[in-house]
C-alpha positions in Angstrom: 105.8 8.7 39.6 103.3 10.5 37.6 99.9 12.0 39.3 97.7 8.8 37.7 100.1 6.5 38.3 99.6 8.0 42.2 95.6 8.3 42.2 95.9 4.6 40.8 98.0 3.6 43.9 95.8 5.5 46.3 92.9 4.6 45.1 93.9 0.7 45.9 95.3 1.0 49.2 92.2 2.9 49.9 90.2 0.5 48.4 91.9 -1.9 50.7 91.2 0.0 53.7 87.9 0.0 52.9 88.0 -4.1 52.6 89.5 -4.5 55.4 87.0 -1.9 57.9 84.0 -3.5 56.2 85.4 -6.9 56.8 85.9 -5.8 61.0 83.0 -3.9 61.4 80.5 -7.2 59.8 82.1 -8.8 62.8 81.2 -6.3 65.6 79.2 -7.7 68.5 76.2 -5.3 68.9 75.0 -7.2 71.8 75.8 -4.5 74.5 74.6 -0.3 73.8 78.2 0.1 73.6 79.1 -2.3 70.8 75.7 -0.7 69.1 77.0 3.2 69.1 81.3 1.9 68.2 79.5 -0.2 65.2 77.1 2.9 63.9 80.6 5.1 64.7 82.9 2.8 62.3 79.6 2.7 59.6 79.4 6.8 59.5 83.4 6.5 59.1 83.3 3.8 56.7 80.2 5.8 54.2 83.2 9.1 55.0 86.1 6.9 53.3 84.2 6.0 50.8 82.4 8.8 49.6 85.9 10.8 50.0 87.7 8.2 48.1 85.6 8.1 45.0 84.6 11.3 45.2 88.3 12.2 44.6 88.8 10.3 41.7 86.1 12.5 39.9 87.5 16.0 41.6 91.1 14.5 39.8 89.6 14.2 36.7 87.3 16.8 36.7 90.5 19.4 37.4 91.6 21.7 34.9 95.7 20.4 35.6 95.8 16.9 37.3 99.2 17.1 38.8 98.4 16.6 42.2 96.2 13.8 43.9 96.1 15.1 47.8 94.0 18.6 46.5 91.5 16.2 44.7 91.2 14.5 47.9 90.6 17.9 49.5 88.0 18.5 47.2 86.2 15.5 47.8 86.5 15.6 51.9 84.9 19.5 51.5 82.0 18.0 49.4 81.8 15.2 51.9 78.1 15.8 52.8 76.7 16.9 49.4 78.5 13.4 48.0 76.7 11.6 50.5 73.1 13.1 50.0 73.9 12.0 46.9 74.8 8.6 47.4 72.2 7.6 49.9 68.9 8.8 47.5 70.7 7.1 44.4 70.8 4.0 47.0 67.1 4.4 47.2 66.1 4.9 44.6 68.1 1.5 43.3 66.0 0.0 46.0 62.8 0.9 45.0 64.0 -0.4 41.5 64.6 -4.0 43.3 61.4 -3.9 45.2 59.3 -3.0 42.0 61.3 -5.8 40.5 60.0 -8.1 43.4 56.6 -6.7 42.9 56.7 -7.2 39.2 54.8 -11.0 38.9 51.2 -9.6 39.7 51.5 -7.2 36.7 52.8 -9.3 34.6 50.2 -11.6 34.9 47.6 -9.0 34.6 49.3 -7.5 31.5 49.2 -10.8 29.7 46.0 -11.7 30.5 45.1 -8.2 28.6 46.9 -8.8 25.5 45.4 -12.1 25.2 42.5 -10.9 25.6 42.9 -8.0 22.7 45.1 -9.9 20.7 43.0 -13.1 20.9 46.0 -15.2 21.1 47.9 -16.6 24.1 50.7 -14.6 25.9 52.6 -16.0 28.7 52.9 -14.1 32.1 56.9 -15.5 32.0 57.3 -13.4 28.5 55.8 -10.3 29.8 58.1 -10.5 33.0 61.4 -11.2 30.9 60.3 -8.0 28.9 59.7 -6.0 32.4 63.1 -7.5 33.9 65.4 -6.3 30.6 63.8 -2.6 30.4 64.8 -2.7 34.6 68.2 -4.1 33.4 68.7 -1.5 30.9 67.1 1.3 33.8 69.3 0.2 36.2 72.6 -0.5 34.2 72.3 2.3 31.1 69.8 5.0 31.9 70.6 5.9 35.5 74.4 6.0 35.3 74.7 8.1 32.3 72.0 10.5 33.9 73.4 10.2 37.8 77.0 9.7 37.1 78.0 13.1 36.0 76.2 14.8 38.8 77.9 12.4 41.1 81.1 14.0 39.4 79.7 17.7 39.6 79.2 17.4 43.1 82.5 16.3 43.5 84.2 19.5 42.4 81.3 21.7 42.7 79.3 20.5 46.3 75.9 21.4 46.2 75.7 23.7 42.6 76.1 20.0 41.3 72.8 18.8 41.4 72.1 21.0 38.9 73.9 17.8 37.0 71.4 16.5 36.2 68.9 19.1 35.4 68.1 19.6 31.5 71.5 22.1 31.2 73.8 19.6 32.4 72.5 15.7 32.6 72.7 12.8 30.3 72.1 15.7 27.3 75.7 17.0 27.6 77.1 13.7 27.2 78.9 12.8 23.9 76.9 9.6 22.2 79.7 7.5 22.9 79.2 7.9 26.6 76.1 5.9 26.3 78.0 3.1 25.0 81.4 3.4 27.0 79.5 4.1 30.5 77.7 0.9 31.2 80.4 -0.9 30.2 82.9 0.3 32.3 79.9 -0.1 35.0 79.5 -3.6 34.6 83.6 -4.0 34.6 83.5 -2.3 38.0 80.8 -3.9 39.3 79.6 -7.2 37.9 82.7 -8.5 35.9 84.9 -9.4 39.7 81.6 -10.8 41.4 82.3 -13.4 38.5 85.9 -13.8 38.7 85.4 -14.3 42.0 82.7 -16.8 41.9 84.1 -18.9 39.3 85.3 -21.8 41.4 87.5 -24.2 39.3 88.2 -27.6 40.8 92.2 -28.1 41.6 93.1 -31.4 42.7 94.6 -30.1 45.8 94.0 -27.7 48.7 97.2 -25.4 47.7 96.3 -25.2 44.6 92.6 -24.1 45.5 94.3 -21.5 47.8 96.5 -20.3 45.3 93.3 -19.8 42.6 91.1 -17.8 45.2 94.2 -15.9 45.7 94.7 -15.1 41.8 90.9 -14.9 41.2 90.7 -11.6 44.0 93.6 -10.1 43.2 92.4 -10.1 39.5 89.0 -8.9 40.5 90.4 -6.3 42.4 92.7 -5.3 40.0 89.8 -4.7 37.4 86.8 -3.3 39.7 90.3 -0.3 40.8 91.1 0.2 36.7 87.5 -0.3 35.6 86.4 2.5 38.3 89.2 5.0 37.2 88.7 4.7 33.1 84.8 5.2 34.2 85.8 8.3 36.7 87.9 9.3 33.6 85.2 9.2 30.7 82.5 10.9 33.5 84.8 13.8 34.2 86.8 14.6 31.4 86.3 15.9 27.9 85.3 18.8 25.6 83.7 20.3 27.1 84.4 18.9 30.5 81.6 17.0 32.0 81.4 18.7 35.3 81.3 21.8 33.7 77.7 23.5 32.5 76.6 22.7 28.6 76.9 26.8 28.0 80.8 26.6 28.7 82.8 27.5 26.0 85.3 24.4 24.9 88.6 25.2 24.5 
């Protein structure tokens, strides 16, 4: 079995592991002190797996040889707490983004009140808003993945000299053009694309045959979010010259 062929595989059952802890720990009681500390113990563990997991796919990438998958894991689990820093402001700062989207009705209204006002002709608060929400979309979905994804990748291999990422030497300005394009994409294939296989809810006559399509619908949106995830772990951390590596690196 080639090394790929062996990320791909671990990546899934890891993937399922992580499933299938989520899925437990939603369902621990937190009634008693207990309960409270063995939940926050399985939630630390759970951020651990995943950090480590995806973190690894980038250090496999982002190697010089990729012949082995365990020392990309290494990599990953000694970067654990710079991959983590990482992951919880990039949280944030997505949730600011969702609570300025919340917040966004009052200035739209006041912003087309304005430009009626100076243009002299009508301009609907709902246009205005529309306008807001797609340069949010394209924030959220374009400009912060190209700029955050290869430092998420340089902190993989690199721990803490990675932040540097996303500084002027090695952001979203070492990035070939096509990786503007090809990024988002694989994005929304990762993240979007299953939520709708997996919502689309067909009507079959019977209850086995409903079973059968939730079945089919998962495994195909599991399927795509694990291959989405590697070709975008793949375009972030490999190349001439390699993303990871500073803009000043000489390409082979």
């Amino acid at each position: 079995m080639s090394a790929l062929r062996r990320l791909a595989a671990a990546h899934l059952l890891a993937n399922a592991l992580l499933l299938g802890c989520g899925y437990y720990w939603l369902g621990i009681s937190e009634s008693r002190g207990s309960a409270l500390a063995w939940s926050a113990l399985i939630g630390v563990l759970l951020i651990a797996l995943a950090c480590s997991t995806y973190g690894a796919t980038f250090a496999f990438f982002g190697a010089a040889e990729r012949k082995r998958v365990f020392p990309a894991w290494k990599t990953a689990a000694r970067n654990l707490l710079p991959i983590a820093a990482a992951v919880v402001a990039i949280a944030i700062g997505y949730w600011l983004l969702a609570e300025l989207q919340d917040y966004s009705s009052d200035p739209a209204f006041t912003v087309a009140s304005f430009l009626t006002l100076r243009l002299r002709k009508p301009v609907r608060p709902a246009s205005v808003l529309r306008v807001f929400n797609a340069a949010l979309w394209i924030v959220r979905w374009v400009a912060l993945p190209v700029a955050l994804l290869p430092m998420l990748s340089a902190i993989s291999t690199r721990g803490w000299r990675g932040f540097a990422a996303i500084g002027p030497g090695g952001g979203a300005g070492t990035r070939r053009w096509w990786y503007w394009f090809v990024a988002p994409l694989l994005l929304l294939a990762a993240a979007w694309a299953p939520l709708k296989v997996l919502g689309w809810t067909p009507r079959p006559e019977s209850f086995g045959l409903q079973v059968v399509s939730f079945v089919l619908r998962a495994a195909l949106a599991y399927l795509l979010f694990g291959g989405a995830w590697l070709a975008l772990a793949f375009a972030t951390s490999a190349g001439k010259p390699r993303f990871t590596q500073s803009s000043t690196t000489a390409s082979p």
